[in-house]
N, C-alpha and C positions, 0 to 999 in steps of 0.2 A: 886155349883152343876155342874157337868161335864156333859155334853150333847153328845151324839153320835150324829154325823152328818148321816141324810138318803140321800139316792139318789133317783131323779123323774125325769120321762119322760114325755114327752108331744104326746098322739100319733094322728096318722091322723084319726084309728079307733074309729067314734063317736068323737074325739077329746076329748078323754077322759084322765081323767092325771092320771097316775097310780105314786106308790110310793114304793122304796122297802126302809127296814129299818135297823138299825145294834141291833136286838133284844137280838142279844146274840154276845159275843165280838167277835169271828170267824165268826161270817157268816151273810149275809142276808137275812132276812125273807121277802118275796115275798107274798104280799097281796094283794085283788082285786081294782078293780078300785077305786079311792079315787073320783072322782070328774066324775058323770055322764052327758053328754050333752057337748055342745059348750064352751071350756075354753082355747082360746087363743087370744093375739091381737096381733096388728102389733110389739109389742116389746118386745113379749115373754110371757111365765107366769114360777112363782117362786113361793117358798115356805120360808118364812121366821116370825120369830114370834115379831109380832107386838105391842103385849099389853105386853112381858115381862111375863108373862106366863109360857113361856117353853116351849109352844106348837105353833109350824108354823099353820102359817094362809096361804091359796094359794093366789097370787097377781096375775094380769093379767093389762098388758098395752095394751089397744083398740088406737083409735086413737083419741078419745076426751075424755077419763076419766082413771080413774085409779080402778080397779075392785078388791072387796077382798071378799073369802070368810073362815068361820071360821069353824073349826072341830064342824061336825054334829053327834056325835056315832064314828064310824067308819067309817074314813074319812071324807072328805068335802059334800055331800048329791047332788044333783040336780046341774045342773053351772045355771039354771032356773029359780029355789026357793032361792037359797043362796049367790047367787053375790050379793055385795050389792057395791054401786058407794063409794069409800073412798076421792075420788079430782073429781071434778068434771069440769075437763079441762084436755087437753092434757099435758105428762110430758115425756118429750123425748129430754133428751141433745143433741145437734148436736154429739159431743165427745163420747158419752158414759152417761148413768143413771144409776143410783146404789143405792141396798141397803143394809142403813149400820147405824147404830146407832150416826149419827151425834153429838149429845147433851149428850152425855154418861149419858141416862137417864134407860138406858136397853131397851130399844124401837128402831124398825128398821124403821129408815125412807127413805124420799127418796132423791139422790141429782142428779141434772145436770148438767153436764160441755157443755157450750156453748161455742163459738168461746171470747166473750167479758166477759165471768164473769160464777159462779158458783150459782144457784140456788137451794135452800134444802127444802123441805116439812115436816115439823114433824107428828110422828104423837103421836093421839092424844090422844090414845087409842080408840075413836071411829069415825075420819077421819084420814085424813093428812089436816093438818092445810094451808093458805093460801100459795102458795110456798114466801120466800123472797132471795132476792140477797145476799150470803154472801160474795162474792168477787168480783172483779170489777178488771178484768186485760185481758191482751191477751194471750190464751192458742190456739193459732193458732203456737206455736213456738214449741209445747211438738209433739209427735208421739203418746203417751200412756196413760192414766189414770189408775189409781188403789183407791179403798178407805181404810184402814184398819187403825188400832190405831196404829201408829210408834210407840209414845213413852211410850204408857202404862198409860195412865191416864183415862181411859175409852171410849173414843170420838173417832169415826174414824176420819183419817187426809186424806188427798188429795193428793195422790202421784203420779207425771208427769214425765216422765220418757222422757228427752228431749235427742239430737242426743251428747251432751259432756258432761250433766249432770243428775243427776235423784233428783230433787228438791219435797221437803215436804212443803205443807199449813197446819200446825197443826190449830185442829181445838180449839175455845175456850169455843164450847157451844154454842154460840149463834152467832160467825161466824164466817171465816177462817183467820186466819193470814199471814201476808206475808211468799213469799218464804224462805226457806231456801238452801243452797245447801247441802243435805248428801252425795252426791258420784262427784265429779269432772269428769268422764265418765260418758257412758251412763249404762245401763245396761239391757238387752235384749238377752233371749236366741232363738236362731235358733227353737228351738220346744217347747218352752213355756217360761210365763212369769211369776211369780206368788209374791205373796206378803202375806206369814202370819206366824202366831206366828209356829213356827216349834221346838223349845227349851224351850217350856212354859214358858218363864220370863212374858210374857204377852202384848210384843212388837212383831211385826210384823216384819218379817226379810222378806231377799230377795231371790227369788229362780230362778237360772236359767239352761233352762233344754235344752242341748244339747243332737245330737243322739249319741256322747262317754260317756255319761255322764250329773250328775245334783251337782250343785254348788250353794252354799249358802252365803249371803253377811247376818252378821247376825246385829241385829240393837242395838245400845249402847244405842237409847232413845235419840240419837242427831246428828247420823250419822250413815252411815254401815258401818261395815269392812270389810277385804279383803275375796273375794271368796275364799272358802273350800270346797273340794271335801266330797260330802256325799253320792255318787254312783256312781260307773263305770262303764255304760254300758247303756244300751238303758232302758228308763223307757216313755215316752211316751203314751198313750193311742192311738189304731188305730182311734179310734170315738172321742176320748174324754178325757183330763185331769182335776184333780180340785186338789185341795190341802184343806183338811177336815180333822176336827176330827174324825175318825172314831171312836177310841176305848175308849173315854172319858176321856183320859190322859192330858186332855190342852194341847196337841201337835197335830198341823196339820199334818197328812201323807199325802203320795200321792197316789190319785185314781185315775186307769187306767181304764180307759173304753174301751175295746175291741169289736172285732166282732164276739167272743166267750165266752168273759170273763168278766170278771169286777176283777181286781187283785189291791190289796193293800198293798203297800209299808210303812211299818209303822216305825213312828220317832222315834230313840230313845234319842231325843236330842241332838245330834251330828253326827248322819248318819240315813238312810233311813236301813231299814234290806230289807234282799231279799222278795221278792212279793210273797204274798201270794190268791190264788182265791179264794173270798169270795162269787161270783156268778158263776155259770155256765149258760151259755146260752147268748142270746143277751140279753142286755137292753137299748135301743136308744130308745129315741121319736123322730119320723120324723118332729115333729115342734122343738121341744127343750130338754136339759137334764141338768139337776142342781144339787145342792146337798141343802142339807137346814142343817144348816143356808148356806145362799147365797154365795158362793165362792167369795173373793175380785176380783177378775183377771176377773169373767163374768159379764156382766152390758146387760140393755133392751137394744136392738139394738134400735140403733137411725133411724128418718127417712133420 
């Protein structure tokens, strides 16, 4: 089943998380508040689907628990009545948190990269289970983290993007395997970074997005290959970029979030086509803005 990715904001008004959707392929449909009342914590709140489903549940990282709550009707209902505690401890990578379907079980959990080792939280369909260590190394050497499935086997992998190389921890289900190295350089664009499947093979390629232009390292399932231009010219968002399914093709495009717009640059598997505005108007949350399912490249800020 092909899923359209939506976009949400997190706003300071009531702190209420509003949610727009891609209900019809061209455009977004702009509905009212999703989540009434107090719904942020110190590492953000996100929208991603947790039982396998198909349908996002809203997450919220406080500073000692991990918050979820599940569609009430239309939308998420009360943050009051419907938060309910899914960990109940703090889960906040030094590096970066992220989620991502660790155990390719269809289920979005949680993982942390710490300075000494990587920590993952399954879940469980009705928590996230005890977090446990699945790597034990030193990521004080990498600049970047990413999670997404490299090679295609279902399981997101651990992608560290260091200053001469950009090394993959393929995941095995139940924990991370040593490094590999897929690119000999580093690889980091001056106005964004990103890491997802863009040519629907089902492997997560690399995207990097200059102000000439955005280039693509595309993924074999054991390494990248060489950057290819898939747009010339400025694509950046003023507020905000993600790389999302928009149009339910199993190809990530690229969402630009402007200060007027919201415009979508859509894959055709081997280039981005010119941008099309799917919103008019702003759409920023003053706390936060995501897409659901969760963008690889955004993680809960760490403390």
């Amino acid at each position: 089943m092909n899923f359209k990715a939506f976009v949400g904001a997190n706003e300071v008004r009531g702190d209420q998380y509003f949610l727009f959707r891609t209900g019809y392929k061209y455009r977004l449909l702009s509905l009212p508040p999703f989540v009434g009342g107090g719904f942020y914590g110190v590492g953000g709140a996100f929208a991603a689907d947790l039982v396998g489903d198909g349908f996002a549940a809203a997450i919220i990282f406080p500073i000692d628990y991990v918050g979820v709550a599940h569609t009430a009707g239309p939308g998420f209902g009360n943050a009051d009545d419907n938060v309910g505690a899914w960990l109940l401890q703090t889960f906040l990578g030094g590096h970066g948190t992220f989620l991502a379907d660790a155990d390719g079980d269809g289920d979005v959990d949680l993982v942390a990269v710490n300075d000494d080792g990587v920590w993952v939280a399954l879940s469980t369909m009705f928590n996230f289970a005890t977090p446990a260590e699945w790597y034990i190394g030193d990521f004080k050497i990498y600049g970047s983290f990413f999670a997404a499935d490299m090679d295609g086997d279902g399981a997101a992998d651990l992608i560290a993007v260091g200053p001469s190389t950009v090394d993959v921890f393929s995941s095995t289900g139940s924990r991370l395997r040593a490094p590999t190295h897929w690119r000999s350089s580093t690889f980091a664009g001056t106005a964004g970074t990103f890491f997802a499947d863009v040519d629907g093979d089902g492997r997560a390629d690399a995207i990097r997005v200059e102000p000439n232009g955005t280039w693509v390292a595309l993924s074999s399932g054991h390494d990248l290959g060489k950057d290819l231009p898939w747009l010339t010219g400025a694509i950046a968002g003023e507020t905000a970029s993600y790389l999302a399914d928009v149009d339910g093709d199993g190809r990530a495009d690229f969402v630009a979030v402007n200060l007027a717009d919201i415009r979508v640059f859509r894959s055709t598997g081997q280039t981005f086509s010119p941008a099309e505005i799917w919103y008019h108007g702003r759409f920023a949350g003053a706390q936060n803005t995501t897409t659901a399912p969760p963008p690889t490249s955004y993680c809960a800020k760490a403390l």
